[in-house]
C-alpha positions, 0 to 999 in steps of 0.5 A: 777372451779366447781371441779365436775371433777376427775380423775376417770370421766376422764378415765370413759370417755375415747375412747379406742384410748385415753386410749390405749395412756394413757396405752403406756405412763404410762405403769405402768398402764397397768402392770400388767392388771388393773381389772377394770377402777375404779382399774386403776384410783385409780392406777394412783392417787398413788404418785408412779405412778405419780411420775414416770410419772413426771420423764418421762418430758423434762425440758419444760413440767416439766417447765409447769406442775410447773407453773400449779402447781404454779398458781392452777386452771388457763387457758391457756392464763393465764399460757402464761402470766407467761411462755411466756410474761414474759419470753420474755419481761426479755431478759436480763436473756436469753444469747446471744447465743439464737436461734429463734423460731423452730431451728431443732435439728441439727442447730445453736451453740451447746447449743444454747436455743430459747424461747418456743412460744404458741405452744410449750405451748400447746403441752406440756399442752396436753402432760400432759393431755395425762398422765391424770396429768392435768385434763381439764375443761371448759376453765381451767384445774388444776393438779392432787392431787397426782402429786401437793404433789409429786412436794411439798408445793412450786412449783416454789419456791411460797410459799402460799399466806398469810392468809389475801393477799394483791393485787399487788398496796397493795405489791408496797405502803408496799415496798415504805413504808418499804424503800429499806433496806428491797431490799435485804432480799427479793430477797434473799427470792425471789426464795426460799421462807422460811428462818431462822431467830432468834424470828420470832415471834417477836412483831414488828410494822413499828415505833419500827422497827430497821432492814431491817427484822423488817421492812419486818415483820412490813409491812406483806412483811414477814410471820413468820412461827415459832420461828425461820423460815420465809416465803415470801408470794406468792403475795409479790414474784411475785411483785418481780419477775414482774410476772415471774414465774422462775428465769432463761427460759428454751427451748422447744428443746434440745441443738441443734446438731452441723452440721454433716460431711460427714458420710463415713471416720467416718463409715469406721473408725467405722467399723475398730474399731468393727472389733477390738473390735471382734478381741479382745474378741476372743484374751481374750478368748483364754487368758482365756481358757490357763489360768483358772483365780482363781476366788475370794472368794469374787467375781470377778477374781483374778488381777494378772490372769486378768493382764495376760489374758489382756496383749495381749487384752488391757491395763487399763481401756479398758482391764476392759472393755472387761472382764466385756463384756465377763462377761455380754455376758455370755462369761466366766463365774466362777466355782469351777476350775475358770474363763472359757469360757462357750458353750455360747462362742464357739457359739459366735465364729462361729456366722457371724462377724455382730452377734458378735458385736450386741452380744457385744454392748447388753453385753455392755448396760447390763454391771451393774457396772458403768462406768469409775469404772470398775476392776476385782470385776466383781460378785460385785453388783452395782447400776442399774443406771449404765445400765440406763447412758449407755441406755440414752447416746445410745439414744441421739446419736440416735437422731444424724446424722451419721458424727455428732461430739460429744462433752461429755459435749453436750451429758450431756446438752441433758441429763440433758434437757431430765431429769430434775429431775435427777442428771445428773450434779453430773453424768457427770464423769459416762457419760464422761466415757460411751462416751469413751466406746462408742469409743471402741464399734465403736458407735463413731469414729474419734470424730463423731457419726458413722452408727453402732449406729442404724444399724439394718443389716449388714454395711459390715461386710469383708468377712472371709479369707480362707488363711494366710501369713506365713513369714521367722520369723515364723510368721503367718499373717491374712490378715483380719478376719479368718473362726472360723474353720481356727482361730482355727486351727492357734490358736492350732498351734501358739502362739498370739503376737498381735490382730486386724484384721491383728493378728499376730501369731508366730510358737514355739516349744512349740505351735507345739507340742501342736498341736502334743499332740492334735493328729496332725501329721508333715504330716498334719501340712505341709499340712495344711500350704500348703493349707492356705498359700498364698506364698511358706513356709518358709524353717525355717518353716519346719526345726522347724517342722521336729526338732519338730517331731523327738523328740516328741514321743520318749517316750510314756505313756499307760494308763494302769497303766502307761506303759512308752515305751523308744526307747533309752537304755542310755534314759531308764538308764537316766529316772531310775537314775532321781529324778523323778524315786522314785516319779514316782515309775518307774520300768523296764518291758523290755529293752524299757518299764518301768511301773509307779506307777502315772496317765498317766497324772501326769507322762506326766507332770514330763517327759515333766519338764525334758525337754523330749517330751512324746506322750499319747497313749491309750491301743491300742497304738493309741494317744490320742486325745485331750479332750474338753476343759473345759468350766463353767456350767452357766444357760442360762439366754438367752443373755445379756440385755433382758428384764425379761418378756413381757410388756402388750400390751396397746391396748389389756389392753384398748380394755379389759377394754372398754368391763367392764361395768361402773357405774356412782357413787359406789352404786352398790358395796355399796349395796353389802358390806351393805348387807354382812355386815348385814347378816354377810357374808364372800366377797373376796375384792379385792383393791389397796394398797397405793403403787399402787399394787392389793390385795385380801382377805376374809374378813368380813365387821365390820363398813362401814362409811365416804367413808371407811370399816373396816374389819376382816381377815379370819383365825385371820389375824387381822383388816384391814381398806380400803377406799371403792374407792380403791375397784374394786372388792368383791363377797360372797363367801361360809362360 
């Protein structure tokens, strides 16, 4: 190959087509907008933003781009040699579980692999000159400088050819020659190419030659490297090899999914445990609400209130699972007083049910702690990779028909196939755990992947229920989900014992007179039970009410300073003789009224502890209603999971770009630094850094030579020394 061509003449000579391509593929280079084309080329030359590029490969293109690699300046019928023909030819590496040529993703065994045709060859080769990672020319194409140093010395595990190579015929006479001891040493080498051995350097000759390594060394089938390392040669490995390039083949495809089952049974299932998972965020927030949880000094809640709001929600690690949602849903969030449920909460309440469980499964992927290691640190910083196993995991069952089982260790081959440079294997715990989250949500269901997964509208969501059943054991039950008006009315006037679509709620003393305090009257309560029961009331019911309601209010509390109003003479001398009176600081005013020396609420609390049931009223003798309840002051941050900002639009970049005028080599902007230099004039230079980002400065040219300007910062920030390539912009500025 000439090597005329650069990666700079290639994006010089793109259409706006192929450069908005290029863009959407590598959006690192459109964000944020490149100045120039020469400012994006150098940009896509930084080992960064190849490096991400070469991330983005399935198993087969990163196969391909290592054979590139590998093999240096080579042509496509050459790299079939390597990839293909040998590969086919050597069917004893593959298993027997081998699929033809073009299995679909959803037929054949679950980890089936076919070997890649021509096709699949050229595909990946004109995907990888789309990324502008392969650079074509003539009949050949080659790698970009940037991404060979990123993929290392030996792609392929071929180290170089040695100084003075010997052909294929000259590799098989020296391993004739050298016997079949030195078999073994090789093959150890044959796929990793360096190794450690003792005085490599060793002077050595076929005749003094002792062991299978100085026979190697004698023959040049071994290079030392030094004192104590050893490689083999490029040309002897792939003598060994017979032309292969890899050890083991590897499909253009995924491992296919299994067939699917009928979708319905699995949809209706998964519909049941998103109805669930509704249900039961409400019962943790309820939970929250009556108990304010302490929050750690060191981030987090405290275990013990944790264990309690989750007693009627769920146990383990699917209990830890709901509060890091509700966290990351902005749900709850901590204040100085603890744990509360925030604005963003009530509102979540009122949304549709279908709004409540999208707000849940994006909670769910911006979660930042990792899966199967979630607990109660929920301030505690952890690794992003925690979002991205669960985003990952999302995508491949997208990738899946509804009803399709799915196996854990199947979606981990898919990953790790899509993703060959991570560590996918040593992240199979994590992504076992993100598959049984995936349960919960209802994204999975019965074993098999269920509609919710990219359900963009409402599946059919039941419709709200206006009414409820009350039953002889003073109990409520919802007969599906309930109006947020009508769930909260049941929630002040009964206590939960079990959530679900068919929560269970039970009426006590205690959770009537709740609803007393928050203003409601015995008339009320009756007829709201009239109006909401599906069948008569209870007469226990009633009986409960009416004990309820005669003895609240036998006492009450004026909130001027405080006034205690008793109805009862043997209660007021009961009250005076108490231990509570001294603390009180309780004194008679008449027959039935006491003043008290403590706030209207401190003196509700002590008489409500000795067993009375006081009523709040105000200066006029009304009763109080009941306050707002308290909630955390978060920022809104505008819901879980978005992204921080908006991306660059490729097209727009590209069509930006097309409009710059070009030049063909740098004279131009040479001309402009020669001359400030000569007249000693102050430019604003604008480059890119070797990380890949854009910088301006005034500065002034000192030396310009050898591709490269030495200047002076304005203000004595020092000398910087730029390579005059990575220069995209510099104009004078006044002095």
């Amino acid at each position: 190959m000439s090597g005329t061509i650069t990666l700079a003449s290639v994006i010089r000579g793109m259409d706006t087509d192929a450069m908005t391509q290029l863009l959407s593929l590598r959006p690192d280079l459109a964000s944020p907008p490149p100045r120039s084309l020469a400012e994006m080329a150098e940009r896509a030359s930084t080992q960064a933003s190849v490096r991400a590029a070469l991330d983005g490969l399935d198993s087969w293109q990163y196969r391909v781009v290592l054979a590139i690699a590998a093999l240096g300046d080579v042509s496509r019928d050459d790299l079939a040699g390597h990839l293909l023909d040998a590969a086919s030819g050597d069917r004893t590496t593959a298993t027997a579980e081998q699929t033809t040529e073009g299995a679909g993703e959803h037929s054949g065994t679950p980890h089936s692999v076919g070997l890649p045709s021509r096709r699949d060859l050229d595909e990946a080769v004109d995907h990888l000159e789309d990324l502008a990672l392969v650079l074509p020319e003539e009949d050949q194409f080659h790698l970009v400088s940037a991404a060979a140093s990123v993929l290392g010395p030996s792609p392929a595990g071929l180290a170089p050819e040695s100084g003075q190579p010997l052909t294929a015929a000259e590799v098989s006479e020296r391993l004739d020659a050298a016997g079949p001891t030195v078999l073994p040493v090789l093959h150890r080498l044959m796929w990793s190419p360096s190794g450690h051995v003792p005085h490599a350097r060793r002077a050595v000759s076929p005749e003094t030659a002792t062991s299978p390594i100085d026979l190697a060394l004698a023959h040049r089938l071994l290079h030392p490297v030094d004192d104590e390392t050893v490689v083999l040669p490029r040309e002897v490995s792939l003598v060994l090899r017979k032309g292969r390039l890899f050890q083991n083949p590897v499909s253009a495809r995924p491992p296919a999914w299994p067939s699917p089952h009928p979708a319905a049974r699995t949809d209706s299932a998964a519909l049941g445990t998103a109805l669930e998972a509704i249900s039961s965020m409400s019962a943790l927030l309820e939970a929250v609400e009556t108990i304010t949880p302490a929050r750690l000094a060191s981030g987090g809640m405290a275990k013990r209130d944790a264990t309690r709001a989750l007693a009627r929600v769920a146990h383990g690690d699917t209990g830890w699972w709901y509060l890091t949602v509700a966290v990351s849903a902005n749900l709850i969030a901590a204040d100085s007083r603890g744990w509360l449920p925030t604005t963003t909460a009530d509102k979540w309440r009122q949304d549709e049910l279908w709004t409540q469980w999208q707000v849940l499964r994006d909670a769910w992927l911006a979660i930042p702690q990792t899966p199967g290691e979630l607990s109660n640190t929920l301030d505690a910083p952890a690794p992003a990779t925690a979002r991205a196993w669960r985003q990952q995991v999302l995508n491949e069952l997208r990738t899946a028909e509804p009803g399709t089982p799915v196996d854990p260790e199947l979606v981990i081959a898919r990953i790790a196939w899509r993703h060959p440079v991570w560590p996918v294997l040593e992240a199979a715990p994590v992504l076992r755990a993100t598959t049984e989250e995936c349960q919960v949500l209802g994204l999975t269901a019965l074993g098999a992947r269920s509609g919710l997964v990219d359900a963009t509208e409402d599946p059919g969501m039941p419709q709200r229920q206006e009414s409820v059943i009350l039953q002889s054991d003073l109990t409520a039950v919802a007969p599906g989900p309930l109006t947020p008006a009508l769930a909260a009315d049941l929630a002040l006037l009964a206590d939960r014992e079990s959530t679900g679509v068919a929560g269970v709620r039970r009426f006590t003393r205690t959770s009537l007179r709740r609803a007393l305090d928050a203003g409601w009257s015995g008339d009320q309560v009756r007829e709201w039970w009239r109006l909401h029961s599906m069948s008569e009331v209870p007469q226990g019911l009633l009986v409960l009410l009416d004990d309820v309601v005669r003895d609240h209010g036998r006492v009450s509390v004026a909130a001027t300073g405080s006034v205690l109003e008793v109805d009862d003479p043997s209660l007021m001398e009961t009250l005076l003789r108490s231990s509570a009176a001294e603390g009180l600081g309780l004194r008679r005013l008449a027959p039935t009224v006491l003043a008290a020396q403590a706030d209207p609420d401190v003196v509700l609390a002590a008489l409500r502890d000795m067993g009375l049931s006081p009523v709040a009223r105000d200066a006029h003798g009304d009763i109080f209603n009941a306050p707002a309840p308290a909630r955390a002051r978060t920022a809104d941050h505008g819901g879980p999971g978005l992204p921080p900002g908006p991306l660059s639009d490729p097209k727009a970049v590209a069509e930006s770009l097309a409009s710059l005028p070009t030049f063909n080599d740098s004279r131009h902007l040479l001309a402009i630094l020669h001359r400030a230099q000569a007249d000693g004039t102050w430019l604003e230079v604008t480059w890119v850094r070797d990380d890949g980002t854009t910088t301006s400065e005034t500065l002034k040219v000192m030396a310009l030579a050898k591709g490269a300007m030495r200047c002076v910062r304005r203000g004595g920030g020092g000398i910087v020394i730029i390579p005059v390539p990575r220069v995209s912009a510099a104009r004078a500025v006044a002095q």
